[in-house]
C-alpha positions as CSV (number, residue, x, y, z in Angstrom):
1,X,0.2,17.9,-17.8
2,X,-1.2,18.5,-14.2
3,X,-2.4,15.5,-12.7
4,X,-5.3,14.5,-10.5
5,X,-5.8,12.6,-7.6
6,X,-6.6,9.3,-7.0
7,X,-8.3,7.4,-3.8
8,X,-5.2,7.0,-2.7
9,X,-5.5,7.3,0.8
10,X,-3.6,6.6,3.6
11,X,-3.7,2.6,5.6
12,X,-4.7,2.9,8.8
13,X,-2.1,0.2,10.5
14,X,-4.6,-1.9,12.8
15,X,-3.0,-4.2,15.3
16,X,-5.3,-6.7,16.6
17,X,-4.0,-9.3,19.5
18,X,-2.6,-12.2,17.7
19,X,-2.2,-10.5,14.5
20,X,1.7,-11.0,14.5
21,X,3.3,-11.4,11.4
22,X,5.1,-15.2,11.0
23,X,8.6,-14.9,10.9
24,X,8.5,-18.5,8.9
25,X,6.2,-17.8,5.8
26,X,6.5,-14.1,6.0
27,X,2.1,-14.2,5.6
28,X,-0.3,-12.5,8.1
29,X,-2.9,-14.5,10.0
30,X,-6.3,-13.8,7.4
31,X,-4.3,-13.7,4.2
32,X,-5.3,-17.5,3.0
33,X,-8.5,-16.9,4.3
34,X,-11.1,-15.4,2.2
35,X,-15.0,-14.1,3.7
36,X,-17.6,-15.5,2.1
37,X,-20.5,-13.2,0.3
38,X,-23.1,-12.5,3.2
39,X,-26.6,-12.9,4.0
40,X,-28.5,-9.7,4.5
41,X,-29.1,-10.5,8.0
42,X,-25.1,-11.3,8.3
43,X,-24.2,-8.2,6.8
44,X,-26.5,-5.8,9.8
45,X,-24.4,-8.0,12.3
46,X,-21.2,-7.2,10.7
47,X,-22.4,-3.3,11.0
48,X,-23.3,-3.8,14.0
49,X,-20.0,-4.7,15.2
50,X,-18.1,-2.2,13.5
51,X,-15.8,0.0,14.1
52,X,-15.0,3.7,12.3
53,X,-12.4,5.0,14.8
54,X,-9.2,3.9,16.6
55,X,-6.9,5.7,19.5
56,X,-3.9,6.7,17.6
57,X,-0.9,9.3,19.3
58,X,-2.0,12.1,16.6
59,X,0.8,14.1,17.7
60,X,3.4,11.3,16.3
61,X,1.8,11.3,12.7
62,X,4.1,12.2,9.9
63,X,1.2,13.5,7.4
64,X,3.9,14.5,4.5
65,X,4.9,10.6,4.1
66,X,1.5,9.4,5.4
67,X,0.7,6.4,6.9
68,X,3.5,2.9,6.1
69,X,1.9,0.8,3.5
70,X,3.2,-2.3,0.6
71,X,3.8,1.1,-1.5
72,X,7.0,2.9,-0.6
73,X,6.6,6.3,-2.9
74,X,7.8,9.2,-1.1
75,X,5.7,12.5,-2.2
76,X,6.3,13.3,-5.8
77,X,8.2,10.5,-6.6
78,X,9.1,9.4,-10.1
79,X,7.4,6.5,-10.5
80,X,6.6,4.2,-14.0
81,X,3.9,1.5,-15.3
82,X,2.7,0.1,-17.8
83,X,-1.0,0.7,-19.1
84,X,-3.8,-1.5,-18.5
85,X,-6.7,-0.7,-20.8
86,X,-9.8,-1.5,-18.5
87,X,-12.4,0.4,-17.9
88,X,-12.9,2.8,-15.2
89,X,-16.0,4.1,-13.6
90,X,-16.9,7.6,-12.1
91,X,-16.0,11.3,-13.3
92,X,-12.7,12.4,-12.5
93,X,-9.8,11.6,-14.7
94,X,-8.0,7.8,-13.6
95,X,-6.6,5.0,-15.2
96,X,-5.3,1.6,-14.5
97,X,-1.7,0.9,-14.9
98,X,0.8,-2.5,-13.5
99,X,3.4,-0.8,-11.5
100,X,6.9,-3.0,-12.3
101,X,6.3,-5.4,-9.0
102,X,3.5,-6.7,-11.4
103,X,0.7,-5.4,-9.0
104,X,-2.1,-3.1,-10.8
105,X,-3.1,0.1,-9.1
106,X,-5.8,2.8,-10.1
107,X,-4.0,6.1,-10.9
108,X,-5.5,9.1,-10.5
109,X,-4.0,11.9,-12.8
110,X,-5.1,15.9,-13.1
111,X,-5.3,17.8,-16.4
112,X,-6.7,21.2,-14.8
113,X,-10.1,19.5,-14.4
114,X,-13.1,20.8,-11.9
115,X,-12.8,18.0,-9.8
116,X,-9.2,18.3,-8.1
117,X,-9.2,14.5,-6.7
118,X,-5.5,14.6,-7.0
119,X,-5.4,17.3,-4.5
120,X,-8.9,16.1,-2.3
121,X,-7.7,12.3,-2.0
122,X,-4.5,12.9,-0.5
123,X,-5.8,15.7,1.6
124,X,-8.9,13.6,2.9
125,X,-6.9,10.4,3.7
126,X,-3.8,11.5,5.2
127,X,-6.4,14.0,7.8
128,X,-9.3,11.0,8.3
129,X,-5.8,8.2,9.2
130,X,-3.8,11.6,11.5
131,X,-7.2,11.2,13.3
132,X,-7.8,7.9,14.0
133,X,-10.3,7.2,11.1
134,X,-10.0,4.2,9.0
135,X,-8.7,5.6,5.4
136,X,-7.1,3.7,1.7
137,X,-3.6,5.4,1.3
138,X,-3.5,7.9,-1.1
139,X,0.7,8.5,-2.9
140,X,0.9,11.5,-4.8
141,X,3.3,10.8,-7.7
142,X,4.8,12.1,-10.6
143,X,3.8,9.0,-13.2
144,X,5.0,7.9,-16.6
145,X,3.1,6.0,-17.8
146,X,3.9,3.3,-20.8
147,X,1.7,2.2,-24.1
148,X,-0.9,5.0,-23.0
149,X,-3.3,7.0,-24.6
150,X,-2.4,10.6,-24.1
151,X,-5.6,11.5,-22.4
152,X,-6.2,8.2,-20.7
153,X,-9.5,8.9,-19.1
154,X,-11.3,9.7,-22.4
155,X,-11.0,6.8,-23.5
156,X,-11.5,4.5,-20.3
157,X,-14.6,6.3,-19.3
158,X,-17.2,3.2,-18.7
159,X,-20.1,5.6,-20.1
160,X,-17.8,4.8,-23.9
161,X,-19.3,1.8,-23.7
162,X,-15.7,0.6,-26.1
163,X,-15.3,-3.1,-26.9
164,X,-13.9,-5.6,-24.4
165,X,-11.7,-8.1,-25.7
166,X,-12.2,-11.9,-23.7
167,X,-10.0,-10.8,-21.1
168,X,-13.0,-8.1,-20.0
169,X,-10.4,-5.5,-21.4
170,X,-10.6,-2.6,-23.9
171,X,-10.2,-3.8,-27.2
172,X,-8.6,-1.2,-29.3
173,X,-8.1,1.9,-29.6
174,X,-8.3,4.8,-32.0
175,X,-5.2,6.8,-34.0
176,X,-7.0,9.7,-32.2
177,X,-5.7,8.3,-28.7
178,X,-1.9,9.0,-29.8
179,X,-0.6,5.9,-27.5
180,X,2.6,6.0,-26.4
181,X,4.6,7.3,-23.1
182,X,3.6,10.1,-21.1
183,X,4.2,11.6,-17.8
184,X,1.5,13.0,-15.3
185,X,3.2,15.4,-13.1
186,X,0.1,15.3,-10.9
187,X,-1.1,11.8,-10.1
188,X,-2.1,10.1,-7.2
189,X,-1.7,6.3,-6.6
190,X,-4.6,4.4,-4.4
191,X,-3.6,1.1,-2.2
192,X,-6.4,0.2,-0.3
193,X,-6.8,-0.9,3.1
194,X,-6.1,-4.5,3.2
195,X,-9.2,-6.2,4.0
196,X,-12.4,-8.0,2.5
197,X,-15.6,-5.7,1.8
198,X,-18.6,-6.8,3.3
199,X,-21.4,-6.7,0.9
200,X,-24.1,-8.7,-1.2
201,X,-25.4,-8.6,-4.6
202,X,-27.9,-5.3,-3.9
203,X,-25.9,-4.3,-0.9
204,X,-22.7,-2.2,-1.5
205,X,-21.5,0.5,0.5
206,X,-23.6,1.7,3.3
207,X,-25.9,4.7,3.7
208,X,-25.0,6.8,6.7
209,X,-28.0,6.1,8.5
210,X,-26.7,3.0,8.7
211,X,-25.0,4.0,11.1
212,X,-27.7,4.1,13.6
213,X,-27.4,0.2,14.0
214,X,-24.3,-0.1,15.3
215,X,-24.0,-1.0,18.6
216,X,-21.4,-0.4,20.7
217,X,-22.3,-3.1,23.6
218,X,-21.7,-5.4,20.9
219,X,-18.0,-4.3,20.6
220,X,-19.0,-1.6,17.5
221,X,-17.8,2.1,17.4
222,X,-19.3,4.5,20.5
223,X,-22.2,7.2,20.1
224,X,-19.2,9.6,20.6
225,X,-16.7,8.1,17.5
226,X,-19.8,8.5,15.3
227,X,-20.4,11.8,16.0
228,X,-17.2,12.2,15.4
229,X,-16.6,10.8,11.6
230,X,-20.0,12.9,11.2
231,X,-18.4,16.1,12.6
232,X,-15.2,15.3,10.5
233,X,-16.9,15.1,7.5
234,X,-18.6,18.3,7.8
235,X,-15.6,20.0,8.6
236,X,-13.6,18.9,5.2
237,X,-17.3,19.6,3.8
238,X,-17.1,16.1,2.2
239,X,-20.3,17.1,0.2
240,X,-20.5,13.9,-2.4
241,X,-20.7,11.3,0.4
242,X,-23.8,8.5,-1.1
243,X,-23.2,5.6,-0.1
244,X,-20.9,4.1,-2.7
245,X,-18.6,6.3,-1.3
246,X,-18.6,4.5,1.9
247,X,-17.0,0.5,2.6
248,X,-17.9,-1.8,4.6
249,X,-15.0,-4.2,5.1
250,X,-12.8,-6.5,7.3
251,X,-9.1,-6.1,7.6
252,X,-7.8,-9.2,6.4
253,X,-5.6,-9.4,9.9
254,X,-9.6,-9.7,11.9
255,X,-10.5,-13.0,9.3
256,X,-10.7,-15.8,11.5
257,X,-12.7,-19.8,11.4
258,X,-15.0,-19.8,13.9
259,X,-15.9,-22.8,15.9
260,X,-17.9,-24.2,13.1
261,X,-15.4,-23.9,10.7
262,X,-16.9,-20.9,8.7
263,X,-14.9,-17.5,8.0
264,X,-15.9,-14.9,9.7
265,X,-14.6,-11.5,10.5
266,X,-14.2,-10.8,14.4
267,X,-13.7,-7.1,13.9
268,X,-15.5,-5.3,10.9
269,X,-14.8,-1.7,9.9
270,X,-16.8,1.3,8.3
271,X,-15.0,3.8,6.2
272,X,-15.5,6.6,3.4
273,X,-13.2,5.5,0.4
274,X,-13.6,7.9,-1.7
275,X,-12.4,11.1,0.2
276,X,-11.8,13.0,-3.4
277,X,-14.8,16.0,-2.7
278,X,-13.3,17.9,0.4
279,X,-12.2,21.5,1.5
280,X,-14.4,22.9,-0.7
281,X,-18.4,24.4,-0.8
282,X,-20.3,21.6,-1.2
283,X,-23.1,22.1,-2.8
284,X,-25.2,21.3,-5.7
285,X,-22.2,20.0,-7.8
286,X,-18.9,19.2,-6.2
287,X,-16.7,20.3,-9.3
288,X,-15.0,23.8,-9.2
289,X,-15.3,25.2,-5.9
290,X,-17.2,22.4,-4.4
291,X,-14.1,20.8,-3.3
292,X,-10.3,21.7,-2.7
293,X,-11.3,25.5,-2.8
294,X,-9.5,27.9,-0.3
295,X,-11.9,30.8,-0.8
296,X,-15.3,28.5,-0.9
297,X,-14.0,26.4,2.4
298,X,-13.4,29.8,4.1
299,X,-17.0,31.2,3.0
300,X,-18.4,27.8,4.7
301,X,-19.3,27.9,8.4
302,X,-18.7,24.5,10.5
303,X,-22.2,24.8,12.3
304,X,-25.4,25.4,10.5
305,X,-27.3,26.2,14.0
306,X,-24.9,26.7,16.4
307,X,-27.0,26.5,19.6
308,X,-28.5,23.0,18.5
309,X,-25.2,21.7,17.1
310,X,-26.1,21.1,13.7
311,X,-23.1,20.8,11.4
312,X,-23.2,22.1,8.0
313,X,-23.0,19.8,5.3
314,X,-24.6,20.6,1.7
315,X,-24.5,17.4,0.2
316,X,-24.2,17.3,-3.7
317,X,-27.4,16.5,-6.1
318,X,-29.7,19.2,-3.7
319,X,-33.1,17.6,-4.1
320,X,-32.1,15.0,-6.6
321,X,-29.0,14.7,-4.3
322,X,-27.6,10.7,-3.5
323,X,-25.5,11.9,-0.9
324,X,-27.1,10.8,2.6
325,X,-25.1,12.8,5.1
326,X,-26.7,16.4,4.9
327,X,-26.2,18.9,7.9
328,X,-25.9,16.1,11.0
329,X,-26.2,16.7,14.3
330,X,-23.3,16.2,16.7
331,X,-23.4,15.4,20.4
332,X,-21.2,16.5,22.9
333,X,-19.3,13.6,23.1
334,X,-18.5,13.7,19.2
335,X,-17.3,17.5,19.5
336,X,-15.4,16.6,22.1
337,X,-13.7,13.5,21.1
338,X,-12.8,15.7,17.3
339,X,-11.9,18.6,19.5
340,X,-9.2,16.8,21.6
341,X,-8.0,14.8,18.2
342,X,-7.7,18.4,16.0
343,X,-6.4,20.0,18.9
344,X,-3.5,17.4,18.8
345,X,-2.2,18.2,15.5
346,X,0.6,21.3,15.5
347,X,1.1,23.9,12.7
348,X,4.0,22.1,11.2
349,X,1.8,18.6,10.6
350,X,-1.1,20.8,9.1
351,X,1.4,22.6,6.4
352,X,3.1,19.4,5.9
353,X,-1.0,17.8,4.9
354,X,-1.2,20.5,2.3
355,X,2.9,20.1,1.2
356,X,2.3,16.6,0.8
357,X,-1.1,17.0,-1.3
358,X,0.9,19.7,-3.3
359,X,-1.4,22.5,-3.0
360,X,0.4,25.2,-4.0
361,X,-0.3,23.7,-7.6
362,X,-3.2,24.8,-7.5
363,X,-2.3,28.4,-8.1
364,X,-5.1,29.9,-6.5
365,X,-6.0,33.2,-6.0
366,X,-7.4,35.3,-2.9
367,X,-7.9,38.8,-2.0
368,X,-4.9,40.6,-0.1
369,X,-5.2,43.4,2.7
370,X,-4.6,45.9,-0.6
371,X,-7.8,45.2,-1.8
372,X,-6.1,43.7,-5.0
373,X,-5.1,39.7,-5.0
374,X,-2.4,37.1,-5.1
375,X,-1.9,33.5,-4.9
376,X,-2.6,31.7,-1.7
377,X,-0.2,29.8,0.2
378,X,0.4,27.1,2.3
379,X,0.8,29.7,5.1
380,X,-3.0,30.7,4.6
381,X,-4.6,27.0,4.2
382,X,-2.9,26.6,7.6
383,X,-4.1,29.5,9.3
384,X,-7.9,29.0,7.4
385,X,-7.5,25.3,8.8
386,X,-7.0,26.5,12.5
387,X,-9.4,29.2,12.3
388,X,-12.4,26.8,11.2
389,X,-10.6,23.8,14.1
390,X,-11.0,26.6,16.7
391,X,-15.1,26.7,15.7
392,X,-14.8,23.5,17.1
393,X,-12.6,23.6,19.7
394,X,-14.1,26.6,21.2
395,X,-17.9,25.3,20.8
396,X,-19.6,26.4,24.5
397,X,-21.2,23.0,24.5
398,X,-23.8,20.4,22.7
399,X,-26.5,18.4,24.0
400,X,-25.2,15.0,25.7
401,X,-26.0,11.9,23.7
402,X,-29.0,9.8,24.9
């Protein structure tokens, strides 16, 4: 079976003065501490203060292992759980399944789908943490699972509507599921950032425009940094970005008790979670070549109108689309900012992005210089990836932010 990919994307490691781990109890300031739901008005001051980028040395980044997490699964790694039968929103193929520490994880698997997430997670998070960008960890695995259905997702798909028992979990299942043990040799394991989202009953996830309220005199992310994210996202053509995608959170090391005695969060982030529909076409539907397509990324120009620095970004749905990022655009300070992070990353971290997300699996095809074809390679993501970097890099100059 090939296997797809799951959110798993990479922990951005945020230190925050006074956030040192106690030698005694072995706990992080924040982890007894839990954040209460917010008001609406609460919630706009936590986006107000947030933050969507960090410095980082890009150049130190190891992107085949990614970023340290609780997980330690190196790249492929033979790992083994045991099924959990819940069931799982979205479209692409997943599962849950209790690892043997006891914890449960969502596991992404691929089965020669259209959607690719296996591939697209690991790709999006290990690229969005390299940079600076907030990002879940994303472990591509080779995954046996235990007491499974052979095809997992058909019959964890939330649309079944199947039975839940009074545990809130799938009943039973069918002879037709043929449970048992099975390995995925393309999976993808998600830990998320550790943190506390931020949102109310009618509130989750955030539209982009959203964006437009942070301040950064408050301590929130720059004009520049959100230009940035923006410009990043159109580069990986992150087409299927509505706002469920997106998290509102605080890492649980920024909890604190204010002088009242409430928990509150002193430094709130904003993220894309779901990074799953990347370096692809976009466009009406992100299956197929929508996302984690070599000739479809290379067909897709970074700026719409160059002279007024409008990225290009067809978000999925087109008219009916509930993706709210379409063709943003990008100051000069955001250009530059991505400019001097991309420029940062050498040819050996790029190839070692695509290693880790296993490309090659892929098995697809592109035209050769003898007008016949063959299967691309590692070798031509890289060069593709520099080639569109450099339509950033080399950019004569956007309009200054206001």
């Amino acid at each position: 079976m090939r296997l797809r990919s799951l959110r798993t994307v990479g922990v951005l490691a945020i230190v925050f003065a006074g956030t040192l781990v106690s030698a005694a109890s072995g706990t992080k300031p924040g982890d007894h501490l839990e954040l209460p739901k917010p008001t609406a008005s609460e919630r706009i001051a936590y986006i107000s203060r947030a933050r969507v980028f960090e410095p980082t040395d890009v150049s130190a980044k190891d992107l085949y292992d990614g970023p340290a997490g609780r997980l330690t699964f190196a790249p492929d790694a033979e790992v083994s759980c045991d099924f959990v039968p819940r069931r799982m929103s979205g479209w692409s193929e997943k599962f849950s399944c209790r690892l043997d520490d006891g914890s449960i994880v969502k596991v992404k698997y691929d089965e020669g789908g259209r959607y690719k997430e296996v591939f697209g997670e690991v790709l999006g998070t290990r690229l969005f943490w390299a940079l600076g960008f907030y990002a879940d960890r994303m472990l591509p695995v080779r995954m046996t699972c235990r007491g499974c259905p052979e095809h997992p997702w058909k019959f964890v798909d939330a649309r079944k509507k199947r039975r839940l028992n009074a545990d809130g979990e799938i009943a039973s299942f069918p002879a037709s599921a043929h449970m048992g043990t099975y390995t995925f040799d393309l999976a993808a394991v998600e830990e998320k950032i550790d943190s506390e989202t931020i949102e109310t009953k009618d509130k989750q996830g955030w539209k982009w425009s959203l964006l437009n309220r942070v301040d950064e005199g408050q301590g929130g992310a720059s004009k520049a940094e959100i230009d940035a994210l923006k410009l990043l996202n159109a580069f990986v053509q992150n087409a299927d970005n509505k706002s469920k995608q997106n998290t509102l959170a605080c890492p649980k090391a920024a909890l604190e008790v204010d002088d009242d005695g409430a928990v509150t969060c002193r430094r709130p982030i904003m993220y894309v979670d779901d990074l799953g529909s990347v370096f692809g076409k976009g466009g009406f539907t992100t299956g197929g070549s929508g996302r984690v397509d070599y000739e479809a990324w290379k067909g897709r120009r970074i700026w719409r109108d160059k002279a007024t620095c409008e990225a290009r970004l067809t978000s999925v749905g087109g008219i009916f689309r509930h993706s709210t990022l379409k063709d943003p655009v990008i100051s000069e300070e955001g250009r530059v900012l991505l400019s001097e992070q991309l420029a940062k990353l050498s040819d050996a971290q790029i190839a070692d992005l695509f290693r880790a997300a296993r490309i090659e699996r892929l098995h697809q095809m592109r035209s050769d210089d003898d007008g016949g074809e063959r299967e691309v390679t590692i070798d031509d993501w890289v060069a593709l990836f520099k080639q569109k970097r450099s339509e950033i890099i080399e950019h004569p100059g956007c309009k200054p932010a206001n």
